[in-house]
C-alpha positions in Angstrom: -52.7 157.4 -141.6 -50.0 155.6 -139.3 -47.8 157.5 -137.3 -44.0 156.8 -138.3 -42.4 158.5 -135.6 -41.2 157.6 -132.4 -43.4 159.4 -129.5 -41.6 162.4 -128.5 -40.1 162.6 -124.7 -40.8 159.8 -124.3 -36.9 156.6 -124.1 -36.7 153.8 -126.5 -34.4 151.5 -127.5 -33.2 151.3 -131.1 -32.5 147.7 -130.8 -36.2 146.8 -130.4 -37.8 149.1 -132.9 -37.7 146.8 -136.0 -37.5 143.1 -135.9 -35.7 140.6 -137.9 -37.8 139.1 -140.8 -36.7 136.0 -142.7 -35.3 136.5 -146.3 -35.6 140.6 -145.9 -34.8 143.9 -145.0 -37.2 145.7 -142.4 -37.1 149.4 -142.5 -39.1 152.1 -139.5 -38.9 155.4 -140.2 -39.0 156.9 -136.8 -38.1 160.8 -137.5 -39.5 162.2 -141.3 -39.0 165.7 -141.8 -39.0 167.7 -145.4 -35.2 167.9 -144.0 -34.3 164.6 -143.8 -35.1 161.1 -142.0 -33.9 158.9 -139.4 -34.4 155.1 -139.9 -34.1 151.7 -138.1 -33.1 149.2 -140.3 -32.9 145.3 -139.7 -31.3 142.7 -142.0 -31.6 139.3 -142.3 -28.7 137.1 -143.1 -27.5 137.4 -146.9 -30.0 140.0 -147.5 -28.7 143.8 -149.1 -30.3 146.9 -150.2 -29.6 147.6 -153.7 -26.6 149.6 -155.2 -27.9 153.4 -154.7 -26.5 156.7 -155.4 -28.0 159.2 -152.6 -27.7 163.3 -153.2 -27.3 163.3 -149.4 -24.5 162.4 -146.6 -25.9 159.1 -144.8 -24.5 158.6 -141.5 -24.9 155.0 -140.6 -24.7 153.5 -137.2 -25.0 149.6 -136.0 -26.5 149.2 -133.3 -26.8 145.2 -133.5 -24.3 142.4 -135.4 -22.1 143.0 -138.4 -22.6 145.1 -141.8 -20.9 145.1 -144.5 -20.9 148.2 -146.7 -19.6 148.9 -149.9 -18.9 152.6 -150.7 -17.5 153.3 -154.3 -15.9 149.8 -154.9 -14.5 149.8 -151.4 -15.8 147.0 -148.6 -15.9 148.6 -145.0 -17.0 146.1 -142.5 -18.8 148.0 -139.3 -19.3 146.5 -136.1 -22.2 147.3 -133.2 -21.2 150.6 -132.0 -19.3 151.9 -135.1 -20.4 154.4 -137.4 -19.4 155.7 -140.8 -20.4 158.0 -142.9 -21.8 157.5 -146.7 -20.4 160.7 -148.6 -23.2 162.0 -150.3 -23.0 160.9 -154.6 -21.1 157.8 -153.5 -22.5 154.8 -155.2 -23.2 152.3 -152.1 -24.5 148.9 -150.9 -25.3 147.9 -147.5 -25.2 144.0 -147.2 -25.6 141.5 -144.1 -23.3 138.4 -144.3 -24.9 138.0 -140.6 -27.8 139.2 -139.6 -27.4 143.1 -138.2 -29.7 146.1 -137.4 -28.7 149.6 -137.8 -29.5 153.4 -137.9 -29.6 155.6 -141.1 -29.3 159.2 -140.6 -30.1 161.4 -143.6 -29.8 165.4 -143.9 -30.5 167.4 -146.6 -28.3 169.7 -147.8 -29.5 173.7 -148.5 -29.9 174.5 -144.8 -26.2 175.0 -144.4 -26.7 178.8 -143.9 -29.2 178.6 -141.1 -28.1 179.0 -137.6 -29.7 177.1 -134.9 
C-alpha cells in the first residue's frame, strides 16, 4: 500500500507536492486520519471539482494562482495566501479560470468535547 502522508519531522513545501496536469485536477492526500484530511490540490486551467455538499467545515487555502469558489450561489475569488472557509452543508464548487494549487483542510465534527 502507498504511503499518502507527508514524512513526519521532516519540512516541505506545499507548492511542490502535486503538479499541474493538463485538462485535470490533481489531488495528494498528505495527512488522513478517521478525523479528518489535509489535501494538496492543483488545477489546471478551466478545470472544477463538481458541485458538492460536504457535512464538514473545509478550510481552503491557496498557496499558488487564483481560485474561484462558489459557495451557495455566491462567487468568492481567493488569491495566493488567502483563505476561506467552506461552512459545513454549503453547496460549493471550486473552479480554476487560471491555473492554481491549494490546500483543503477537513475536520470532522463530534470531537468538539475533547480537550487537547
Amino acid at each position: 500500500m502507498e504511503n499518502l502522508e507527508l514524512e513526519k519531522s521532516f519540512t516541505h513545501n506545499l507548492v511542490d507536492i502535486v503538479d499541474y496536469l493538463p485538462g485535470s485536477v490533481v489531488m495528494k492526500a498528505i495527512l488522513k486520519k478517521k478525523t479528518g484530511t489535509v489535501s494538496v490540490l492543483s488545477f489546471d486551467h478551466g478545470e472544477e471539482l463538481p458541485s458538492r455538499i460536504l457535512p464538514f467545515d473545509n478550510l481552503i487555502q491557496v498557496i499558488a494562482g487564483v481560485a474561484e469558489i462558489i459557495i451557495n450561489d455566491k462567487l468568492i475569488t481567493i488569491e495566493t495566501g488567502q483563505t476561506i472557509i467552506i461552512p459545513a452543508h454549503a453547496r460549493n464548487v471550486v473552479k480554476a479560470n487560471k491555473r492554481f494549487k491549494m490546500l483543503s483542510t477537513i475536520i470532522k465534527s463530534g470531537y468538539e468535547d475533547v480537550s487537547i
